[in-house]
N, C-alpha and C positions, 0 to 999 in steps of 0.2 A: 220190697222195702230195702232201701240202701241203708246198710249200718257204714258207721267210724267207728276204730279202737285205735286210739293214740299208744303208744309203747315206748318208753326209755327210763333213765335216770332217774328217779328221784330227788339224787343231791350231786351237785356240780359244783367242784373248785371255782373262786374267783382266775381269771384269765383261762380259763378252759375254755372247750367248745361244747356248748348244748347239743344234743342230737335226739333227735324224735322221730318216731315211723309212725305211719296212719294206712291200717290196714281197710283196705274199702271191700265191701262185699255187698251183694245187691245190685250192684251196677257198676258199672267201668270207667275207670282215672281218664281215658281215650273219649271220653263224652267229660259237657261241662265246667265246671273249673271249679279248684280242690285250692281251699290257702288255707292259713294257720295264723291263730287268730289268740291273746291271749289275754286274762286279765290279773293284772296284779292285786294283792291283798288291799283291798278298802277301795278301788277305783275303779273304771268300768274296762269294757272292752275295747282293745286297740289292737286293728286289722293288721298283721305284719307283710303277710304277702304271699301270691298263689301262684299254681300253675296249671296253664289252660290244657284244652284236651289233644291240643297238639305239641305240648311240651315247652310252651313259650311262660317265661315266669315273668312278673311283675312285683316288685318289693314295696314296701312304708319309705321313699327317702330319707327318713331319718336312721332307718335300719339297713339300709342297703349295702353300706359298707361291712356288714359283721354278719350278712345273712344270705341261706341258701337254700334253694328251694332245686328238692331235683325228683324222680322220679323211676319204679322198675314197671315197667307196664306187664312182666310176667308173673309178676309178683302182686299185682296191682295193689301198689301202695308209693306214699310220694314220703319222701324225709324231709323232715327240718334241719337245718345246721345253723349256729349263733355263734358266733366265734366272742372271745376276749368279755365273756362274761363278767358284771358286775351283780352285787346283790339287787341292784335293783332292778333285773331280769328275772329275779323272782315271782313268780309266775303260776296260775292255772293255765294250761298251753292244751286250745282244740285245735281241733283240724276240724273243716268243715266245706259243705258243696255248695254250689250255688250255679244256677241256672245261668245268671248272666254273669260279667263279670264285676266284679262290685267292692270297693272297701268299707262299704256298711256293715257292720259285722248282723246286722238285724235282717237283713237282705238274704242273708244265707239260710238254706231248707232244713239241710240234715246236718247234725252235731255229732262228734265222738263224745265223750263223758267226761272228758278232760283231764289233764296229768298236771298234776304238782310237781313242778319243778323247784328247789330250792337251791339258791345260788350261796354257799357259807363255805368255810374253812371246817 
């Protein structure tokens, strides 16, 4: 059974950088593809961007400027980074697997639990 546990922050300055880890266990970050996926308070889920099982990442265009997606395969687990946060990156933030590669967020198999991230002063 592959689990996710998302791990960071809770509360992040406005212009800071978000940072997030997703500890995989069960099966290996080197198979499949792994992205992070988030939804804001009252809206749905919006795909941000992954990285496949050979280390190649793909972003949201609209987030590509301010996002990063990387990876410790000995650690097996991949991070997030969101740079020049605003509040409204306020956020439930999963990590999540998916067989193929997909920005459906409905496509994806296994889930972490998801982490509240709040973006305030």
């Amino acid at each position: 059974q592959v689990q996710l546990q998302e791990s960071g922050p809770g509360l992040v300055k406005p212009s800071q950088t978000l940072s997030l880890t997703c500890t995989v266990s069960g099966g290996s970050i080197t198979t499949n593809y792994w992205s992070w996926i988030r939804q804001p308070p009252g809206k749905g889920l919006e795909w941000m961007g992954a990285i496949t099982y050979s280390g190649s990442t793909y972003y949201k265009p609209s987030l590509k400027s301010r996002t990063s997606i990387s990876r410790d395969t000995s650690k097996n687990q991949f991070t997030l980074q969101l740079s020049s946060v605003t509040p409204e990156d306020t956020a439930v933030y999963y990590c999540a697997r998916g067989e193929v590669f997909t920005t459906h967020p409905n496509e994806y198999d296994y889930w972490g639990k998801g982490s509240l991230v709040t973006v305030s002063l």
